[in-house]
Biopython code that builds the backbone (N, CA, C, O; Angstrom):
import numpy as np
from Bio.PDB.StructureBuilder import StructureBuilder

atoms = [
    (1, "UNK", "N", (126.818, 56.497, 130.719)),
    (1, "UNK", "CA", (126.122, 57.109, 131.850)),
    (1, "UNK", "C", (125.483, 58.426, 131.408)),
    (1, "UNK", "O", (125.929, 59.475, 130.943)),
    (2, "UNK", "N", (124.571, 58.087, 131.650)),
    (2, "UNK", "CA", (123.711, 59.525, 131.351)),
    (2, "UNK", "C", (123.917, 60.923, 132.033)),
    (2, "UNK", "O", (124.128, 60.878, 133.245)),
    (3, "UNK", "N", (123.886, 62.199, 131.419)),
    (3, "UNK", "CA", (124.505, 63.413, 131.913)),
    (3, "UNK", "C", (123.826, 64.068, 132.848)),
    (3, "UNK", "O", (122.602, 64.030, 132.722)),
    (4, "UNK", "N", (124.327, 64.747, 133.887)),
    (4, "UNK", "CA", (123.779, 65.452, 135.001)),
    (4, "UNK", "C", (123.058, 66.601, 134.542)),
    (4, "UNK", "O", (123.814, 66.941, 133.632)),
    (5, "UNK", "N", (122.108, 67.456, 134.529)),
    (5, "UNK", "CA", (121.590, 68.946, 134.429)),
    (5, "UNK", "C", (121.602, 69.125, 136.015)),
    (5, "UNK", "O", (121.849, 68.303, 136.897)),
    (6, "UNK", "N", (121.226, 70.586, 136.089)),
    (6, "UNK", "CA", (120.936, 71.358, 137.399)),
    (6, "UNK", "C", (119.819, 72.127, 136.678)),
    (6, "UNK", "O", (120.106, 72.931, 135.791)),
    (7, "UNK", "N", (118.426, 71.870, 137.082)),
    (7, "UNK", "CA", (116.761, 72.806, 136.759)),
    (7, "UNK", "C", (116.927, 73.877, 138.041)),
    (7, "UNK", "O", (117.775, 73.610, 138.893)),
    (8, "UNK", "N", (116.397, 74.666, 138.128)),
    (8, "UNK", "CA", (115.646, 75.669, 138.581)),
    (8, "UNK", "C", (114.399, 75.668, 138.515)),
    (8, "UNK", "O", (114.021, 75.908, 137.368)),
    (9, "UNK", "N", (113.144, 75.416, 139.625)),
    (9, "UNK", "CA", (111.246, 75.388, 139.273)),
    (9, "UNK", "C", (110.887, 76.040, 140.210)),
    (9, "UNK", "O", (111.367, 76.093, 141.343)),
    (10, "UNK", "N", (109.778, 76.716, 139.650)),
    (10, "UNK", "CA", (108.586, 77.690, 140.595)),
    (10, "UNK", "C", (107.813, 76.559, 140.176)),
    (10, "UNK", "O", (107.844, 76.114, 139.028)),
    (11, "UNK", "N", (107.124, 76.099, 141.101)),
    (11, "UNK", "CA", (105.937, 75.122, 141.015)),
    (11, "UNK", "C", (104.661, 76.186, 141.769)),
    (11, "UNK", "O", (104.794, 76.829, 142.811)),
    (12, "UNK", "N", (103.249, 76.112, 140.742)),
    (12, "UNK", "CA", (102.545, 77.050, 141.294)),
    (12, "UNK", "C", (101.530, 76.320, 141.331)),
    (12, "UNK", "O", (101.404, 75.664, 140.296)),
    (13, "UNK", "N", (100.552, 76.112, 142.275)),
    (13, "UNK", "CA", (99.196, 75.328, 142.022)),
    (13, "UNK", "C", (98.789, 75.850, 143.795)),
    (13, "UNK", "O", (98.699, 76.863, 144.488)),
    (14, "UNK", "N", (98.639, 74.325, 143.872)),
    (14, "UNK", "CA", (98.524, 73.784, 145.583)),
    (14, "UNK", "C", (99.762, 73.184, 146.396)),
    (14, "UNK", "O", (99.911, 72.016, 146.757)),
    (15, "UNK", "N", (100.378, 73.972, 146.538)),
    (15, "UNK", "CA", (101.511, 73.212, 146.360)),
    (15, "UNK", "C", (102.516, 73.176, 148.056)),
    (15, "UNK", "O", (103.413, 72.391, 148.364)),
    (16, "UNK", "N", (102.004, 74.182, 148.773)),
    (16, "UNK", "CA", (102.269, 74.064, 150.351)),
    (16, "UNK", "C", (101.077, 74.146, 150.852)),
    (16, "UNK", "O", (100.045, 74.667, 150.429)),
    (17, "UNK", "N", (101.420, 73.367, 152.145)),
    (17, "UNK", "CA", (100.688, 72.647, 153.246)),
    (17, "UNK", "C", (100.044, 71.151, 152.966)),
    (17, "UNK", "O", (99.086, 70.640, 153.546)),
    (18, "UNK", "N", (101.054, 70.464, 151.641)),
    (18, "UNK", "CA", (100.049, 69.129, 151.033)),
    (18, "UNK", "C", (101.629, 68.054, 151.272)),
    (18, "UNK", "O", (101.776, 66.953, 150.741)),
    (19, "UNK", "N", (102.628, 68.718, 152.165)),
    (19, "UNK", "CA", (103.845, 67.744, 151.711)),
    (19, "UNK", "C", (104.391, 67.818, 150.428)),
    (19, "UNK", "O", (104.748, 66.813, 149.812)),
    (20, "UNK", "N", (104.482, 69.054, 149.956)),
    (20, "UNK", "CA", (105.784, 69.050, 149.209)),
    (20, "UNK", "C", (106.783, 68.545, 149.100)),
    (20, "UNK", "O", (107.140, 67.596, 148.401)),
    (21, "UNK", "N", (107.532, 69.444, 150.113)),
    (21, "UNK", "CA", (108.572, 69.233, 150.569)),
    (21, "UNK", "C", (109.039, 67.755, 151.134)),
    (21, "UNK", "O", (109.604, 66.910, 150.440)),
    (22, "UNK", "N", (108.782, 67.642, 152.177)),
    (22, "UNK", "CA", (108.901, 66.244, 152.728)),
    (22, "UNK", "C", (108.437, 64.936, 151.464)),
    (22, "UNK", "O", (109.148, 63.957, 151.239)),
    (23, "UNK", "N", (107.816, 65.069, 151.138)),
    (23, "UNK", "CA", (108.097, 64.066, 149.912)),
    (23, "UNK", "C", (108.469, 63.873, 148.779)),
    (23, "UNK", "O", (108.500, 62.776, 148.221)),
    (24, "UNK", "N", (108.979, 65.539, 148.049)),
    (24, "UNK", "CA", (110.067, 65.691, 147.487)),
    (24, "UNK", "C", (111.413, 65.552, 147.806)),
    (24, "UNK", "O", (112.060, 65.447, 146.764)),
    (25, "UNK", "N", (112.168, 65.502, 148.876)),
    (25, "UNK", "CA", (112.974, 65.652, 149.318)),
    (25, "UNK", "C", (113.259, 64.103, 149.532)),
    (25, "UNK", "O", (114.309, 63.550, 149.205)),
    (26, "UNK", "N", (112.155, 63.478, 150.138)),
    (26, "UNK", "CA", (112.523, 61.712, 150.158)),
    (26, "UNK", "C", (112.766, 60.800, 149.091)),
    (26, "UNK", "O", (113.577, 59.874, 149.089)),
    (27, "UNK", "N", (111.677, 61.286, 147.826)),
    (27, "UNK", "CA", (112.216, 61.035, 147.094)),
    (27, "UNK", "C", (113.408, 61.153, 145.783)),
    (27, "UNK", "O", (113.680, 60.410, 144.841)),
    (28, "UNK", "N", (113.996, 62.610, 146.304)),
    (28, "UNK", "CA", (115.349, 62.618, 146.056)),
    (28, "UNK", "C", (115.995, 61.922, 146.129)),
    (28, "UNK", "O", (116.235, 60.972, 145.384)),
    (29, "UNK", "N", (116.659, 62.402, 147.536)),
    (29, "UNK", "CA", (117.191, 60.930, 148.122)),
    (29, "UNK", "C", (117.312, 60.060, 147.878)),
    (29, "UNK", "O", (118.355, 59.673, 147.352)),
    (30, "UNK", "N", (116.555, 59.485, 148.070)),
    (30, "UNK", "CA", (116.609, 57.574, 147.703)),
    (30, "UNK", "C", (116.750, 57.353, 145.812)),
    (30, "UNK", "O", (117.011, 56.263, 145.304)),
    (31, "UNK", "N", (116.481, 58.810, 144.903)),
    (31, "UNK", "CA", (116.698, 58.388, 144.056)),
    (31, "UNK", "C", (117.960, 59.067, 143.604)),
    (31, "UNK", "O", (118.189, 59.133, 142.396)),
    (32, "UNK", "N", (118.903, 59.642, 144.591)),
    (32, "UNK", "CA", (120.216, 60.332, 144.230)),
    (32, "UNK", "C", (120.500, 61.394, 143.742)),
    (32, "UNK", "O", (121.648, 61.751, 143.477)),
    (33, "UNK", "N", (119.263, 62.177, 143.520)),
    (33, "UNK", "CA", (118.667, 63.562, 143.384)),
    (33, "UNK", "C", (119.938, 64.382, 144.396)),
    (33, "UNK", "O", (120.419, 63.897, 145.420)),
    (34, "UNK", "N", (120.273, 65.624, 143.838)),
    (34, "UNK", "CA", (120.670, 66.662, 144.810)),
    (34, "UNK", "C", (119.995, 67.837, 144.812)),
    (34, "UNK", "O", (119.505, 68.104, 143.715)),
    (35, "UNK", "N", (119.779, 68.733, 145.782)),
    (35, "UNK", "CA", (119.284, 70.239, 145.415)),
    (35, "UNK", "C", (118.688, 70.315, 146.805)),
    (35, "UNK", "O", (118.824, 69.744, 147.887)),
    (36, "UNK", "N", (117.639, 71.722, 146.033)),
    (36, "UNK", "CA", (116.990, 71.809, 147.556)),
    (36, "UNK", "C", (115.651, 72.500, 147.173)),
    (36, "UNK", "O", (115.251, 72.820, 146.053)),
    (37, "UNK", "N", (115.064, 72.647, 148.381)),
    (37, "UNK", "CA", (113.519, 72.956, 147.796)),
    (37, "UNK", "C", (113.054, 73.581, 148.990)),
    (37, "UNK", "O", (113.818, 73.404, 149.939)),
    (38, "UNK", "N", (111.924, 74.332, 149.265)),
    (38, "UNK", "CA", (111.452, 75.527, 149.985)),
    (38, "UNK", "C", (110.300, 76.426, 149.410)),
    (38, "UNK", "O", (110.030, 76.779, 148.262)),
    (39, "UNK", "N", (109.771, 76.646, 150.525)),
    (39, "UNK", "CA", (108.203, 77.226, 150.307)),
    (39, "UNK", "C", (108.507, 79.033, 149.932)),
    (39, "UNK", "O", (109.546, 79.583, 150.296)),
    (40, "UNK", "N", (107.899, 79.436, 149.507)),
    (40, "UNK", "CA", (107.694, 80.843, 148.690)),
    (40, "UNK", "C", (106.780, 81.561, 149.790)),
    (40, "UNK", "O", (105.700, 81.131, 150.196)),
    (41, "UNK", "N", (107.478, 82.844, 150.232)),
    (41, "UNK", "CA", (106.250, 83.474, 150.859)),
    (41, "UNK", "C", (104.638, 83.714, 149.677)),
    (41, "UNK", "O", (103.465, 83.672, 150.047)),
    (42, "UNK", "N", (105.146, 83.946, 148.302)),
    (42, "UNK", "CA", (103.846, 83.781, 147.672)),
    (42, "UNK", "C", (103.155, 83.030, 147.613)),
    (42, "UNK", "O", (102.063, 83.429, 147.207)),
    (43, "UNK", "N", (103.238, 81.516, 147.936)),
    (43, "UNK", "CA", (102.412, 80.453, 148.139)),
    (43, "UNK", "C", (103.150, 79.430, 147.063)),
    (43, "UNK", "O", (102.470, 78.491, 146.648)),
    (44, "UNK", "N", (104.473, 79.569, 146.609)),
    (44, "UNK", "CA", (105.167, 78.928, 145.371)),
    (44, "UNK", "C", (105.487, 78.056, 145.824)),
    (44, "UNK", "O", (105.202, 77.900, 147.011)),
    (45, "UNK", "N", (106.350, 76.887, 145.021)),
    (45, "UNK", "CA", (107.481, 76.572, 145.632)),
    (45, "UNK", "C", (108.418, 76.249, 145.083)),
    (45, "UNK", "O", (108.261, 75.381, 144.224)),
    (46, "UNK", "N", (109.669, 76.732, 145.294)),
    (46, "UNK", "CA", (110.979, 76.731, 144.888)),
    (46, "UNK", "C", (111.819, 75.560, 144.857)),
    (46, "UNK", "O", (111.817, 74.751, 145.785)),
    (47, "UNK", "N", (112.769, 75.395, 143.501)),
    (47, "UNK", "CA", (113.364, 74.056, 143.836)),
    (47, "UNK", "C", (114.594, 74.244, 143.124)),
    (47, "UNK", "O", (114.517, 75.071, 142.216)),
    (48, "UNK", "N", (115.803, 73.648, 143.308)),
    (48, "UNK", "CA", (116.768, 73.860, 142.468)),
    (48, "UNK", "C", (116.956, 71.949, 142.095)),
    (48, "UNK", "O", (116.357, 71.590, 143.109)),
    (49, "UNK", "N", (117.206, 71.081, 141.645)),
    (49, "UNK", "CA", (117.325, 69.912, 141.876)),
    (49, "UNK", "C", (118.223, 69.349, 140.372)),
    (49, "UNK", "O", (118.102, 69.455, 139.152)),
    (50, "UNK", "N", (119.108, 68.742, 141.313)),
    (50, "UNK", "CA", (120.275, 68.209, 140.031)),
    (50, "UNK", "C", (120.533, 66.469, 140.227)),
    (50, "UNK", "O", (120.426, 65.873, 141.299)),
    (51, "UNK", "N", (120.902, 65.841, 138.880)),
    (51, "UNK", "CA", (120.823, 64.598, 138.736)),
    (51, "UNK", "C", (120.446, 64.670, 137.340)),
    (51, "UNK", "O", (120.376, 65.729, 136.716)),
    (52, "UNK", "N", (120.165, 63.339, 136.786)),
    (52, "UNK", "CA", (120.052, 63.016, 135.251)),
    (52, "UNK", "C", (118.501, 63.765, 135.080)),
    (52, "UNK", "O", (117.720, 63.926, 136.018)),
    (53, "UNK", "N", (118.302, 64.094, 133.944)),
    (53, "UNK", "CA", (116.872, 64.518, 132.819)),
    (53, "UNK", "C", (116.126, 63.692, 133.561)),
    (53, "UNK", "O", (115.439, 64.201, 134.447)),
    (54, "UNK", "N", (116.095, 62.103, 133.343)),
    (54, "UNK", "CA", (115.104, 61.647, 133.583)),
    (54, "UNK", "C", (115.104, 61.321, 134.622)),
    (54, "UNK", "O", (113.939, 60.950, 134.771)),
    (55, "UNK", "N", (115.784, 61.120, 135.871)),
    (55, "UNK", "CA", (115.091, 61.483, 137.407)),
    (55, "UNK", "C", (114.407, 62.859, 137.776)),
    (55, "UNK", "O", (113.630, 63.161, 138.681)),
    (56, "UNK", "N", (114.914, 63.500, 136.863)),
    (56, "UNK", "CA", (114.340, 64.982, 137.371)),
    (56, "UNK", "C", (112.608, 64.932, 136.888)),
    (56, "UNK", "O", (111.655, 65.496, 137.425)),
    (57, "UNK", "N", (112.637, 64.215, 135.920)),
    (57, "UNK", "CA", (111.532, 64.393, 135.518)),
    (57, "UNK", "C", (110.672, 63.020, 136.098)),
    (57, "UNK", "O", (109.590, 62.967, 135.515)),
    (58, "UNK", "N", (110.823, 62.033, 136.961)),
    (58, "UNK", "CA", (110.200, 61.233, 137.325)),
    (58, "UNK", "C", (110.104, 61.562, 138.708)),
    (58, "UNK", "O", (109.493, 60.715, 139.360)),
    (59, "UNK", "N", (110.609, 62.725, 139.465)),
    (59, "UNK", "CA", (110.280, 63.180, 140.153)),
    (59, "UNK", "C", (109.391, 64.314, 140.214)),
    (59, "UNK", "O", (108.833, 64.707, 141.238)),
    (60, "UNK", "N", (109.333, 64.600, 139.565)),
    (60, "UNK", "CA", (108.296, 65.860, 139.035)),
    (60, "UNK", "C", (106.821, 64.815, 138.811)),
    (60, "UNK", "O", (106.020, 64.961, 139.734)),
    (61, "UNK", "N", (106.378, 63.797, 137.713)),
    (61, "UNK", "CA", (105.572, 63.122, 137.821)),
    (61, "UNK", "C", (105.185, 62.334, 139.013)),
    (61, "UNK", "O", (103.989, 62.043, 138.999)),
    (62, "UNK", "N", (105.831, 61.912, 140.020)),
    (62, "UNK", "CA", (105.685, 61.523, 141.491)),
    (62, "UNK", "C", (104.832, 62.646, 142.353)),
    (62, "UNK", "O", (103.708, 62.542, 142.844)),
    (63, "UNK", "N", (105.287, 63.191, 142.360)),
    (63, "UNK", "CA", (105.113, 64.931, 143.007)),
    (63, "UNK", "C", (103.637, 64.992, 142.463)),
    (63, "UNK", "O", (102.669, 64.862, 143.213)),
    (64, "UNK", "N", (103.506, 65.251, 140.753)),
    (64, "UNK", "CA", (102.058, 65.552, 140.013)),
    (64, "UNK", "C", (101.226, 64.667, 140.596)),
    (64, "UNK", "O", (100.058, 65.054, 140.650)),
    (65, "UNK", "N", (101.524, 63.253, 141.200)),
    (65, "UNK", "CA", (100.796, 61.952, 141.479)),
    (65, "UNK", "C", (100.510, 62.328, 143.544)),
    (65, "UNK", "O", (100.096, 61.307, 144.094)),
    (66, "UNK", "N", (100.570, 62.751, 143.889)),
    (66, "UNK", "CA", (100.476, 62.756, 145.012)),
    (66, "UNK", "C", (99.402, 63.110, 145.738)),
    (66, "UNK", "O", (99.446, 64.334, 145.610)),
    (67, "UNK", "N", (98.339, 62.850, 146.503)),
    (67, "UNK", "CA", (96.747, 63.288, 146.426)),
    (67, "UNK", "C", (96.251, 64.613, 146.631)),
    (67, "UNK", "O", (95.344, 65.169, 146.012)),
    (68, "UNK", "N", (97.274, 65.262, 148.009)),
    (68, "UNK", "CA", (97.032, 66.983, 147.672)),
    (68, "UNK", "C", (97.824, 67.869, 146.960)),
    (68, "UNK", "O", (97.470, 69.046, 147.038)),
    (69, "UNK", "N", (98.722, 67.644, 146.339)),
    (69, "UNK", "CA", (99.111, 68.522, 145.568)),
    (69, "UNK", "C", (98.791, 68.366, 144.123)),
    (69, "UNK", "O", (98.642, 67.328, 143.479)),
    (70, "UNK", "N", (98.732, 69.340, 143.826)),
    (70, "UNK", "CA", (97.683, 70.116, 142.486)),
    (70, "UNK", "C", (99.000, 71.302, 141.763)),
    (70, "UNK", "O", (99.063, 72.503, 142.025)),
    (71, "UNK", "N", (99.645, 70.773, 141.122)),
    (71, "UNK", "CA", (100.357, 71.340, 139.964)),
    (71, "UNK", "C", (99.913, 72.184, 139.145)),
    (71, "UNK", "O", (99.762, 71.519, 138.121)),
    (72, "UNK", "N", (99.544, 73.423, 138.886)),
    (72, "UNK", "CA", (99.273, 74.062, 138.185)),
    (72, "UNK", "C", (100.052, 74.243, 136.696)),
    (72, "UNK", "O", (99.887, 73.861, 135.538)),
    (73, "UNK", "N", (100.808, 74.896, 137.305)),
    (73, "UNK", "CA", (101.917, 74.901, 135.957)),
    (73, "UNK", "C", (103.745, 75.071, 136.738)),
    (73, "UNK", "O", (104.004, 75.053, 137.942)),
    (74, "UNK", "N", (104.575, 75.198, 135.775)),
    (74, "UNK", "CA", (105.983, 75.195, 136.354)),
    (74, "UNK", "C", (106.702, 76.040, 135.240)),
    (74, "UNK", "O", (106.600, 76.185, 134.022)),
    (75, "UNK", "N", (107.557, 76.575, 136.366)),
    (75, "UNK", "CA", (109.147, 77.821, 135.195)),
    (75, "UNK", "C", (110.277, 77.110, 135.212)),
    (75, "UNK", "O", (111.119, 77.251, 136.100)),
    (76, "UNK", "N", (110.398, 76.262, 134.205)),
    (76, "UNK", "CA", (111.827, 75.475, 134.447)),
    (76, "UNK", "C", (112.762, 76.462, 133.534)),
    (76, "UNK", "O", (112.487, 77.201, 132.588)),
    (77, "UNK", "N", (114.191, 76.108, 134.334)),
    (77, "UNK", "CA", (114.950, 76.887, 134.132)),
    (77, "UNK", "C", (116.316, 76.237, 134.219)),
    (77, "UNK", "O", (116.777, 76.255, 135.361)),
    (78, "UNK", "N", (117.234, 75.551, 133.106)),
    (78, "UNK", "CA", (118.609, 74.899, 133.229)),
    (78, "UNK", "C", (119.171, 75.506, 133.470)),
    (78, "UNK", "O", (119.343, 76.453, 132.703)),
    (79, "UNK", "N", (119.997, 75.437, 134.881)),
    (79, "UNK", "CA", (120.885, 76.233, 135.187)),
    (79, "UNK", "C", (122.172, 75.341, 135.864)),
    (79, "UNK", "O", (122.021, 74.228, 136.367)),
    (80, "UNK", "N", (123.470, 76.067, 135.769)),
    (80, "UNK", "CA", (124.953, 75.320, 136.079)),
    (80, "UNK", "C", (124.489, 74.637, 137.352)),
    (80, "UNK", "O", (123.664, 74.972, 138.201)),
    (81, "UNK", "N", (125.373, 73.441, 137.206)),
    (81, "UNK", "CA", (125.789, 72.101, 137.764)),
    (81, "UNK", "C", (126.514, 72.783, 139.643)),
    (81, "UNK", "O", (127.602, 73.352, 139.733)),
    (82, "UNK", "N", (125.920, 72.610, 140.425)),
    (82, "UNK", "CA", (126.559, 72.897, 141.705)),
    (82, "UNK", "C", (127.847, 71.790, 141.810)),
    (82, "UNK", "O", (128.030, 70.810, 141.088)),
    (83, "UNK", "N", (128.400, 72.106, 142.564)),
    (83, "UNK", "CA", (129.805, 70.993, 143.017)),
    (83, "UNK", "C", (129.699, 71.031, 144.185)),
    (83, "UNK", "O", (129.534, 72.000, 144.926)),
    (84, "UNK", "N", (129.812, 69.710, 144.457)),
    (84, "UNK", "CA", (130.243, 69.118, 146.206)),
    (84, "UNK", "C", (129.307, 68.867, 146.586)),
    (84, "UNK", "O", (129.468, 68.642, 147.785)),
    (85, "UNK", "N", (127.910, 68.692, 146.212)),
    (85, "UNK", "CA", (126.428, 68.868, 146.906)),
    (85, "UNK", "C", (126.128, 67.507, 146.866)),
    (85, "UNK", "O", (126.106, 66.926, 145.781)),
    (86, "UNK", "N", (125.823, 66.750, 148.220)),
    (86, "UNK", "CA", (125.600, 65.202, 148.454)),
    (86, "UNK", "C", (124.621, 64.698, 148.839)),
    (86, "UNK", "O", (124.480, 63.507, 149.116)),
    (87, "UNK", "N", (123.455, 65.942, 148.930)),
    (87, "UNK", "CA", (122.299, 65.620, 149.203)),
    (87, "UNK", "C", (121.095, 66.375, 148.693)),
    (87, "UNK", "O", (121.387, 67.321, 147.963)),
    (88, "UNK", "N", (119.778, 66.170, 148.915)),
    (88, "UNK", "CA", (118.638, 67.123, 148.339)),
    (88, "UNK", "C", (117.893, 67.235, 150.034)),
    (88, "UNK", "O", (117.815, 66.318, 150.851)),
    (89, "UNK", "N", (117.323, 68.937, 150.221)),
    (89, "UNK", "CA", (117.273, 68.864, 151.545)),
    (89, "UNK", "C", (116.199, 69.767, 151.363)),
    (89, "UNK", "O", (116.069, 70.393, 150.311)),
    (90, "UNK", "N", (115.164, 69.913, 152.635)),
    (90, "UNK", "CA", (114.658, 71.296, 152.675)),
    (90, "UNK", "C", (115.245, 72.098, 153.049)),
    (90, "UNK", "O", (116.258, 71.917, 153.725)),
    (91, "UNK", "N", (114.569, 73.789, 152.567)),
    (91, "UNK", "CA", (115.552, 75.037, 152.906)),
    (91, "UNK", "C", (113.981, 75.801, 153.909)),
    (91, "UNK", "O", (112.883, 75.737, 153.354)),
    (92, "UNK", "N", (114.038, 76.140, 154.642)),
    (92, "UNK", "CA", (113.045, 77.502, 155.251)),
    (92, "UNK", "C", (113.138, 78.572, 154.613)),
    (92, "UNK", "O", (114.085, 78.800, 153.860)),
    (93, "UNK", "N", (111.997, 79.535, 154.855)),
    (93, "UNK", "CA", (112.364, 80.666, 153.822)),
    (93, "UNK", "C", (112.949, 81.592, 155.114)),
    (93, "UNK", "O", (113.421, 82.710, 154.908)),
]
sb = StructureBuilder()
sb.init_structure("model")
sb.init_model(0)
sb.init_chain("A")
sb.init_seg("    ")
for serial, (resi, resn, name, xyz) in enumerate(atoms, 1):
    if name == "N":
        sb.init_residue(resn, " ", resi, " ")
    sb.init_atom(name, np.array(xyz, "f"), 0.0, 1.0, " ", f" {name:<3s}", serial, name[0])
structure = sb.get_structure()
């Protein structure tokens, strides 16, 4: 079984008011993703999201694929494994 990470991302482009969130978050979910994600008063958006390397990263390419959002660039950042966390959700700022 392949090993869990916990990322940390500033996603900067176009990246609120195109469904971020809501379709990051669904496709968590359904792919067993945990974390959470939330809009940046700077126009960012924030994500913490844990599960294997490569869901993390086929969610990230889903996201890049989506018609209004426009990825600019991203600050990934591995950071410790949360405990007890059973879902991926939005957060408000």
């Amino acid at each position: 079984m392949a090993e869990k990470i916990r990322k940390h991302i500033i996603f900067f482009g176009r990246v609120q008011g195109v469904g971020f969130r809501y379709y990051s978050s669904n496709w968590a979910n359904a792919h067993e993703l945990t974390g959470w994600v939330m809009n940046r008063e700077d126009g960012t958006v924030e994500m913490e999201v844990q599960g294997t390397s490569e869901k993390i990263d086929k969610l990230i390419q889903y996201m890049e694929q989506r018609d209004y959002v426009m990825i600019e660039r991203m600050v990934q950042t591995v950071i410790p494994l949360a405990e007890n966390e059973w879902e991926f959700r939005e957060r408000g700022w």
